[in-house]
KEKE-3310 file (N, C-alpha, C; in steps of 0.2 Angstrom, whole numbers, plus 5000, padded with zeros to 4 digits):
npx = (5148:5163:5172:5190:5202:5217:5229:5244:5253:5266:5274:5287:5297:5298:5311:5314:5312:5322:5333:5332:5336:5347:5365:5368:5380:5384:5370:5357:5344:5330:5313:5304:5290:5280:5283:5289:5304:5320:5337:5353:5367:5386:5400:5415:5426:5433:5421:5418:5416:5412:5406:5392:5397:5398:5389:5386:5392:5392:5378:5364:5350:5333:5321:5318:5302:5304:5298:5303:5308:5308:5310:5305:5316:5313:5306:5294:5288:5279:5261:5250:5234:5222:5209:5196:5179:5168:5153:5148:5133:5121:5107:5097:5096:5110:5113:5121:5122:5134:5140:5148:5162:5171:5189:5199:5214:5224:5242:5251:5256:5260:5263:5261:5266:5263:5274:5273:5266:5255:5246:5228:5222:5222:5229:5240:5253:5257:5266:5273:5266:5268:5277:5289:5293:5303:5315:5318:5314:5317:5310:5297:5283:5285:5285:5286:5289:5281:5277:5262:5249:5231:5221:5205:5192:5175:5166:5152:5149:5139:5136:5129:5126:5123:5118:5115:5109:5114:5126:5129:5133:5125:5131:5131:5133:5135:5140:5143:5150:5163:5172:5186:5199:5214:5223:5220:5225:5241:5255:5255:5259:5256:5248:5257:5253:5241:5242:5244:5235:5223:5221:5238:5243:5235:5236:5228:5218:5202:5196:5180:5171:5157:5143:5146:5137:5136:5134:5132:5132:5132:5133)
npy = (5055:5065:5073:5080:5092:5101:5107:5113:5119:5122:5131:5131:5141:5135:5130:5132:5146:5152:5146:5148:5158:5157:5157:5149:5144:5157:5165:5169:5157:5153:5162:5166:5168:5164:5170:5182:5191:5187:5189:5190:5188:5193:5186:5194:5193:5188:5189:5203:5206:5217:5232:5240:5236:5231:5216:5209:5213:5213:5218:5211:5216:5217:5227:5244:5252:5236:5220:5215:5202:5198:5192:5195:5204:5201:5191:5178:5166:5157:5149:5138:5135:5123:5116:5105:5101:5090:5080:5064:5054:5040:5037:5025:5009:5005:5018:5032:5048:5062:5077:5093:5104:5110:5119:5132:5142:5152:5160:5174:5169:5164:5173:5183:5200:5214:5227:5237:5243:5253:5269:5269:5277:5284:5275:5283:5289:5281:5274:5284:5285:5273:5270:5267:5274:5284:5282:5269:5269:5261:5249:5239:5232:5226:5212:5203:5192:5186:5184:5188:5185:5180:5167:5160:5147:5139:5129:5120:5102:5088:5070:5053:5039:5022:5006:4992:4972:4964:4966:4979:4994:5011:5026:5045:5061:5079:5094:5111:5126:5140:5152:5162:5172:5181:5178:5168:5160:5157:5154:5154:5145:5145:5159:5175:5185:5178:5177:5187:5201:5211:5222:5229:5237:5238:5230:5220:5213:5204:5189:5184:5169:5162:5153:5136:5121:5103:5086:5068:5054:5033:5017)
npz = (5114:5115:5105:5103:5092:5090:5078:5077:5060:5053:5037:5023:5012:4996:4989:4975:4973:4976:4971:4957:4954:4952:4944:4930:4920:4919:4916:4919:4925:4925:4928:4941:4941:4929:4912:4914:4908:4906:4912:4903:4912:4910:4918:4918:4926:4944:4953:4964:4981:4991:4998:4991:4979:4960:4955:4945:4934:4916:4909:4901:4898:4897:4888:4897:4902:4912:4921:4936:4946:4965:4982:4999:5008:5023:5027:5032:5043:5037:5044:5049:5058:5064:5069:5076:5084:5088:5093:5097:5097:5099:5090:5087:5091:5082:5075:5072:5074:5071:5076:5071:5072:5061:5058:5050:5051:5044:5045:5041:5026:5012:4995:4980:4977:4970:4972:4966:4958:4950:4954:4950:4933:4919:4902:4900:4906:4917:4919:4926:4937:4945:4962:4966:4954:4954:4959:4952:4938:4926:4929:4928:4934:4951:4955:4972:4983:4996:5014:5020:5019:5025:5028:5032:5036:5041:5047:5048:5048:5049:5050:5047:5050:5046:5054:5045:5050:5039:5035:5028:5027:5026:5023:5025:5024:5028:5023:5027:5024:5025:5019:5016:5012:5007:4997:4988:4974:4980:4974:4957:4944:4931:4921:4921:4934:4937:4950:4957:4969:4965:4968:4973:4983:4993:5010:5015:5006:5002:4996:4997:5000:4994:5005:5005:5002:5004:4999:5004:5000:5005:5000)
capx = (5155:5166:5180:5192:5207:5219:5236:5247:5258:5273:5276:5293:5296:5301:5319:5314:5312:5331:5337:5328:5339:5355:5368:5371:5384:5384:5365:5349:5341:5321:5311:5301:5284:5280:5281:5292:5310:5326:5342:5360:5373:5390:5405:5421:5431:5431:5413:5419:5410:5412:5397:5390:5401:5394:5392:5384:5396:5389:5370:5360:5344:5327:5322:5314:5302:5303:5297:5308:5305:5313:5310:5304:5320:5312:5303:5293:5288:5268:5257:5242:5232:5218:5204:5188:5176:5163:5150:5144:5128:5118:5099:5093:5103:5114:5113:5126:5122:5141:5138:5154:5162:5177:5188:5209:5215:5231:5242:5259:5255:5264:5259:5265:5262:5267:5274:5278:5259:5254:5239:5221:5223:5223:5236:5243:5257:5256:5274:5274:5262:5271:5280:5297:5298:5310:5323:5320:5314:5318:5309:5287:5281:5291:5282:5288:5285:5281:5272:5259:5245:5229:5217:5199:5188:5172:5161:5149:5148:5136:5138:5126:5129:5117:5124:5109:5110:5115:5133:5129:5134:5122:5135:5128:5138:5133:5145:5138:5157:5163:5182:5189:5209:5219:5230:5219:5230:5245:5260:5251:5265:5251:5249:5260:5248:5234:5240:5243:5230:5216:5225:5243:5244:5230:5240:5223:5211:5199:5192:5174:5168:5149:5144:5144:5136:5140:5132:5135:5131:5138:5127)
capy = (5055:5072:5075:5088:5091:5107:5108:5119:5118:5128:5130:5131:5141:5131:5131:5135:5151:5155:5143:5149:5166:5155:5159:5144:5148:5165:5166:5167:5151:5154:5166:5161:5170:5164:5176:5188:5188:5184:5194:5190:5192:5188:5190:5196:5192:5187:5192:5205:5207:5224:5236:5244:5233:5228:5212:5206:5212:5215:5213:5212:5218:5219:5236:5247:5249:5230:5219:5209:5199:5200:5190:5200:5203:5200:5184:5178:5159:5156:5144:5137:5130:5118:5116:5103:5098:5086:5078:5059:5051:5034:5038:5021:5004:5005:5022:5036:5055:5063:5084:5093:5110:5111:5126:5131:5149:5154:5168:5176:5164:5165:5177:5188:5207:5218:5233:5245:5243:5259:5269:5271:5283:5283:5273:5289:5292:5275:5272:5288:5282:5269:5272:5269:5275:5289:5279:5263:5271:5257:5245:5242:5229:5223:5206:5201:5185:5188:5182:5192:5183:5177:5164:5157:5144:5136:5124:5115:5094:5081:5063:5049:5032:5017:5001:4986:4968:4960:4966:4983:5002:5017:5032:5051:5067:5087:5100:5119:5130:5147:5152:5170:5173:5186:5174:5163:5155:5158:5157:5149:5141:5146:5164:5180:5190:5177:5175:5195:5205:5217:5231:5227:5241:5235:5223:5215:5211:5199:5185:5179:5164:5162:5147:5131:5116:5099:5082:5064:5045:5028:5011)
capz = (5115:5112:5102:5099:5091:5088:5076:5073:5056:5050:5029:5021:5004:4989:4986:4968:4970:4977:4965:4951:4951:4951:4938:4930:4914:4918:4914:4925:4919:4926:4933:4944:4937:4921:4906:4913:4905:4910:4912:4903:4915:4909:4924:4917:4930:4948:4958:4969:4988:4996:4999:4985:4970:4957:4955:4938:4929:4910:4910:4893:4901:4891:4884:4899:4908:4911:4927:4941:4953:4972:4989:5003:5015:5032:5026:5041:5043:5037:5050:5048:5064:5062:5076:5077:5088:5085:5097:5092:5099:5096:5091:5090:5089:5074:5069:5077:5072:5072:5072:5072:5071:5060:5056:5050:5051:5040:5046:5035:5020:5005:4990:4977:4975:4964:4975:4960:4955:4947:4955:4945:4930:4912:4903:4900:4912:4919:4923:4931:4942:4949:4967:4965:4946:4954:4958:4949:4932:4923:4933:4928:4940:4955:4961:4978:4988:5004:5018:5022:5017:5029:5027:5037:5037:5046:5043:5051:5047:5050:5048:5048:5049:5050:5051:5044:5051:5035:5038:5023:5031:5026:5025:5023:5027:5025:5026:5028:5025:5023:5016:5017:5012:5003:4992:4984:4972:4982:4969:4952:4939:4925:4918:4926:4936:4939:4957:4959:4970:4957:4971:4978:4988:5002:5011:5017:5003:5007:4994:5000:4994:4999:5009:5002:5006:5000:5002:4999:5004:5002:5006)
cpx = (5157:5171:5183:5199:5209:5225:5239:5252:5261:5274:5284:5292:5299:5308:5320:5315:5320:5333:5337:5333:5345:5358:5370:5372:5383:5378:5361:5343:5334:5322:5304:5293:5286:5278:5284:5302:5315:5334:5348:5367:5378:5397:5410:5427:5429:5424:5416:5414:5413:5405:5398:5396:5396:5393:5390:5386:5393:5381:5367:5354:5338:5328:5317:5307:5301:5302:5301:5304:5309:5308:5309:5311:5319:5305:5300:5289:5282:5268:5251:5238:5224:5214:5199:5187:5169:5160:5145:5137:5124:5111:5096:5100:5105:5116:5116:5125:5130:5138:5145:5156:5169:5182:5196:5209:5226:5235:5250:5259:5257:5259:5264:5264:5268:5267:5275:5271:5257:5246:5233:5223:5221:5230:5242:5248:5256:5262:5277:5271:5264:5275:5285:5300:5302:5314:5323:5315:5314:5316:5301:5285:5285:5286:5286:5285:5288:5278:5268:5251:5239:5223:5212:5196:5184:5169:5158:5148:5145:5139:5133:5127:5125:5120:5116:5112:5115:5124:5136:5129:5130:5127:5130:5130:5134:5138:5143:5146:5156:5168:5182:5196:5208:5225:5226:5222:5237:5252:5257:5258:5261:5253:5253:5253:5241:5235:5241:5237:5226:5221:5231:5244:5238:5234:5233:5217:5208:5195:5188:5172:5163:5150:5141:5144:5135:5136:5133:5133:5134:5136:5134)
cpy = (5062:5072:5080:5086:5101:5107:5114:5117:5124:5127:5131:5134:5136:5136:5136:5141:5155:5150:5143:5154:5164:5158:5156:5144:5153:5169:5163:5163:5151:5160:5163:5161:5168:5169:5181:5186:5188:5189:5189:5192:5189:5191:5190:5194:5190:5192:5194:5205:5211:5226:5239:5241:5230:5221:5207:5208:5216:5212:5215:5212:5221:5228:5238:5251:5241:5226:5214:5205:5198:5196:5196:5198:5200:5195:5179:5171:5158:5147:5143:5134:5128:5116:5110:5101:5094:5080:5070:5056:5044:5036:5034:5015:5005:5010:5026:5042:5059:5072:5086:5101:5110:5118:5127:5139:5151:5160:5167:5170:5166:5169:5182:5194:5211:5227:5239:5246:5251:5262:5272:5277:5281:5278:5279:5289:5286:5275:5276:5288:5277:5274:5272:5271:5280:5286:5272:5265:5266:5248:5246:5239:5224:5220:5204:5197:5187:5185:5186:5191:5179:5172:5162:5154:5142:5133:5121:5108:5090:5076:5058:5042:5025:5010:4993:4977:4963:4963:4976:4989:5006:5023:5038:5057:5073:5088:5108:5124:5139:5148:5158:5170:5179:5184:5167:5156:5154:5158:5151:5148:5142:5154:5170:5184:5188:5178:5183:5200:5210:5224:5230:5230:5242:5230:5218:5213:5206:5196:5182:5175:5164:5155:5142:5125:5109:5094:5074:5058:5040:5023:5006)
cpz = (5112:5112:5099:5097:5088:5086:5074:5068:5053:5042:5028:5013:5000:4988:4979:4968:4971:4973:4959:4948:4952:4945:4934:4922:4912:4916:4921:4921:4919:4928:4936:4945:4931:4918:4907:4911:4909:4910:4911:4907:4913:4914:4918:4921:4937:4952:4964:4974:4992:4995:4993:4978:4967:4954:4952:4935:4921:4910:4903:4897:4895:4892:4891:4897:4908:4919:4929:4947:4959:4976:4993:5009:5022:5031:5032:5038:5040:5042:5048:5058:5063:5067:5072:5083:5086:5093:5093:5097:5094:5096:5091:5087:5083:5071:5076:5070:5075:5069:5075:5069:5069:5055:5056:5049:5049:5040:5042:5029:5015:5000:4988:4976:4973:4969:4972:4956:4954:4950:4948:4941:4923:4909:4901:4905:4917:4924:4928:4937:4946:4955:4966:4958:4946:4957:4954:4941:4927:4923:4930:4935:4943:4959:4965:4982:4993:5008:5023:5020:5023:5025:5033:5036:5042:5043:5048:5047:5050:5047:5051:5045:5052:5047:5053:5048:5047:5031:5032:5030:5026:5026:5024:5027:5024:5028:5024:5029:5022:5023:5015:5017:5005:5001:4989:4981:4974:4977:4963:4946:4930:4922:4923:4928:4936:4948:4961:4962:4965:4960:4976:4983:4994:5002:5013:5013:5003:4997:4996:4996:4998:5001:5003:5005:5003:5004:5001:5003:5000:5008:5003)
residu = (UNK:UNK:UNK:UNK:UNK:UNK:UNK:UNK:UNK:UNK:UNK:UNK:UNK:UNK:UNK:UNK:UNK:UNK:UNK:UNK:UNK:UNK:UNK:UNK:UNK:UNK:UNK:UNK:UNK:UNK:UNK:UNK:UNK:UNK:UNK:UNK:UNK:UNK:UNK:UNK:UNK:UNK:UNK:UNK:UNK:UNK:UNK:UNK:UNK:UNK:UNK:UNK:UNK:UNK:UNK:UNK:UNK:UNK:UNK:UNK:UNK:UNK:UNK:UNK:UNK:UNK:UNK:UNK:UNK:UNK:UNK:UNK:UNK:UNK:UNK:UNK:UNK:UNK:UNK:UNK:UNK:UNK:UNK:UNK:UNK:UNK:UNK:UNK:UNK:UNK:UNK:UNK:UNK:UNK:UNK:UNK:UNK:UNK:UNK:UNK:UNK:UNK:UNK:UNK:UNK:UNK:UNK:UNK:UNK:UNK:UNK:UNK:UNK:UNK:UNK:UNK:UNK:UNK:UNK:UNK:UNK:UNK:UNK:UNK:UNK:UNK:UNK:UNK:UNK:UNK:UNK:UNK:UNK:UNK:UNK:UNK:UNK:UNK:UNK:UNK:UNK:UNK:UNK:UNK:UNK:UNK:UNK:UNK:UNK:UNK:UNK:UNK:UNK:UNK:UNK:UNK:UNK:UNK:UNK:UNK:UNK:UNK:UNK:UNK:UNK:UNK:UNK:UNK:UNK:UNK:UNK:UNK:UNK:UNK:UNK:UNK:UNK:UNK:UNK:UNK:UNK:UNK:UNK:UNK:UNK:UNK:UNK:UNK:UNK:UNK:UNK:UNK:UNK:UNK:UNK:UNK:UNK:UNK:UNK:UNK:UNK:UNK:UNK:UNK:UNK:UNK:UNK:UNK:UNK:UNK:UNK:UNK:UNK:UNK:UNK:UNK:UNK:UNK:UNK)
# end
């Protein structure tokens, strides 16, 4: 017998993080990295909307250089799609050998990188080392969610199933995989900057995990 199957799935960001930077009594109540601080804004009067106004008003802002966090503008949908194929045969009564090819590939997948990431050097002159610290000077690290993240898996799966007269099933599975992404932990709610690239400035860094094989029964 041969079987296949092929999904595609769409992600959604969590509301959290555009509700996070709400103003709720004139304060920015989270942030949506752990460990980075928070900014005092307090309006004075109505929140004007023309180009270029200001529109927080009085801000109690930590002491520079200090880091923010932003949304990427052109925010693009993440996908994953999801593929097997799997071939079953009977070897003798009772028992069915199940070998099978299964496999998911993740493309714009959520992640945060720190586009203001300072290149290699001493800590000496760090900050000058950052990319935009000639206009945002006052700015260290600017985490940004984006979707710009890919992922891959494969794996091959066995399955063996023998089924005795006296009405007990024999189960027994292997799986033989291999997993490749540039977003790991994708946004982590733990420490700031575990879920941050080693080097934000390659959009494509790659985590290989070697192959792992797994095995397991159940009479």
């Amino acid at each position: 017998m041969l079987r296949g199957a092929y999904g595609f799935y769409y992600d959604a960001p969590s509301q959290d993080f555009f509700l996070a930077q709400s103003f709720p009594n004139g304060n920015v109540g989270t942030n949506p990295v752990p460990g980075l601080g928070t900014f005092t804004v307090n309006f004075t009067g109505p929140v004007p909307f023309a180009s270029g106004a200001n529109i927080f008003g009085g801000v109690n802002a930590p002491v520079p250089p200090f880091t923010v966090f932003g949304v990427d503008q052109h925010m693009r949908t993440p996908y994953v799609q999801s593929y097997n194929f799997n071939v079953q045969q009977t070897i003798v009564e009772g028992t069915v050998l199940q070998v099978g090819y299964v496999g998911s590939k993740g493309t714009k997948l959520f992640r945060v990188r720190d586009i203001n990431q300072a290149t290699a050097g001493p800590v000496e002159g760090l900050q000058q080392r950052r990319p935009f610290n000639g206009v945002y000077p006052q700015f260290a690290g600017i985490y940004q969610l984006e979707a710009s993240a890919n992922s891959n898996y494969n794996s091959l799966q066995t399955v063996l199933r023998r089924r005795f007269s006296n009405g007990l099933t024999l189960y027994a599975s292997h799986a033989w995989s291999h997993s490749i992404d540039d977003a790991s932990n994708g946004i982590c709610s733990c420490t700031a900057g575990v879920s941050l690239p080693q080097n934000s400035s390659i959009r494509a860094p790659k985590r290989q995990y070697p192959v792992s094989i797994s095995a397991n029964g159940l009479l």
